[in-house]
C-alpha positions in Angstrom: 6.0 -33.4 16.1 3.2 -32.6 12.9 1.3 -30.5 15.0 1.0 -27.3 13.7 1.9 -24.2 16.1 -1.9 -22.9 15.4 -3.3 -26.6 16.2 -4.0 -25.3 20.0 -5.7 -22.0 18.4 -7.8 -24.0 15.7 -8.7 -26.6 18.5 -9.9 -23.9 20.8 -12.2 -22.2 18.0 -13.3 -25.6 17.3 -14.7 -26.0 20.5 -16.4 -22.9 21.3 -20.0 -23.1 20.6 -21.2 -21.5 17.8 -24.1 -19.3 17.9 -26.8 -18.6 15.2 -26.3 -15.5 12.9 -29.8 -14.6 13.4 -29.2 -13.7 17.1 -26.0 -11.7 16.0 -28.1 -8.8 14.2 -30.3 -8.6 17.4 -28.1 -8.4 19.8 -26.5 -5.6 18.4 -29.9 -3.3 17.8 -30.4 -4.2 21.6 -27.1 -3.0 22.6 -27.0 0.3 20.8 -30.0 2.2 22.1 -28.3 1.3 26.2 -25.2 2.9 24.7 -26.6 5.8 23.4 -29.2 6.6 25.8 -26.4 8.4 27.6 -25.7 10.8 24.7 -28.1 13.7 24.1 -30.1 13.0 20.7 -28.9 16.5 19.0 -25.3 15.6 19.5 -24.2 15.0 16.0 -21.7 11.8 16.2 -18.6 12.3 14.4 -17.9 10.9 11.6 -14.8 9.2 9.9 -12.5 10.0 7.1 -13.2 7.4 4.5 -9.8 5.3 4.5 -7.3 6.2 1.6 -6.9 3.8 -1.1 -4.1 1.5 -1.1 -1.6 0.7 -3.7 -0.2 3.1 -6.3 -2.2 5.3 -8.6 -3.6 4.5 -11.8 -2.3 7.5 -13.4 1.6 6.0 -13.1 4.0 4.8 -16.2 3.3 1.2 -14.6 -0.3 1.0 -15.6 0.7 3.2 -18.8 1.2 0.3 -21.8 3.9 2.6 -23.6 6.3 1.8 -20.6 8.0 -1.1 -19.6 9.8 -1.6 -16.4 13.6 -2.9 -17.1 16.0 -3.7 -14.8 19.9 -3.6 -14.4 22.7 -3.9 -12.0 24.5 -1.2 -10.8 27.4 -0.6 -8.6 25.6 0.2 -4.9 28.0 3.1 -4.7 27.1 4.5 -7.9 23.4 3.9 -7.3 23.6 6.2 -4.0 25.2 8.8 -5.9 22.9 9.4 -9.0 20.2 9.5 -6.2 21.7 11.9 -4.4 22.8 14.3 -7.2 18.9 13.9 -8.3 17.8 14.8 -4.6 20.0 17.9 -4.4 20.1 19.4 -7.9 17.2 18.3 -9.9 14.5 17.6 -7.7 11.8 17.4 -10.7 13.8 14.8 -12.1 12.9 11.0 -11.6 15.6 8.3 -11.6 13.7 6.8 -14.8 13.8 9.9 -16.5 17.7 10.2 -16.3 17.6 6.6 -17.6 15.3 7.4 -20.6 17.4 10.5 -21.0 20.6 8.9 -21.3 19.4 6.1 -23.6 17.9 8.1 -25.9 21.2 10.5 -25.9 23.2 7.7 -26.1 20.9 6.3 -29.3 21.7 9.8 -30.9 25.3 9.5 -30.7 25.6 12.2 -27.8 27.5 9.7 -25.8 30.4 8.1 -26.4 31.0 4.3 -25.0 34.1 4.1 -22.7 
């Protein structure tokens, strides 16, 4: 079987006549003054929020070049934990902050291996 499971959908589109893009523009300024003959002329129309942004912000350590993102395994148990102490008692407190904490604390010598 090499048909594809969109062959019946592209075959379909395929078929369908196409029709100018000159008309398109036209038809639609003929439309639009039947469907707003009904509405009074001083009703304003409302308008829309512009759409929010997607992706992260700019502002972030990833786009900052004096951070780089490192990764490491750690028990799942242990994971759920930290998270959960951050969550309940320091709520200010990002996960990667603990981490750079703790590195540079145990660079000093403040914690011992073991």
């Amino acid at each position: 079987m090499s048909n594809s499971r969109f062959t019946d959908v592209i075959n379909a589109a395929r078929s369908r006549p196409e029709q100018p893009q000159e008309d398109l523009p036209q038809q639609t300024v003929q439309q639009q003054p039947t469907q707003q003959s009904s509405i009074a002329p001083s009703t304003p129309q409302p308008q829309r929020p512009a759409p929010a942004k997607r992706g992260r912000p700019a502002g972030g350590k990833r786009h900052n070049p004096d951070y780089e993102q490192v990764g490491a395994y750690v028990p799942k148990e242990l994971n759920k934990r930290v998270k959960m102490r951050l969550l309940e008692m320091d709520k200010d407190r990002e996960f990667s902050e603990l981490i750079e904490f703790l590195l540079k604390s145990w660079l000093q010598g403040n914690v011992k291996n073991g």
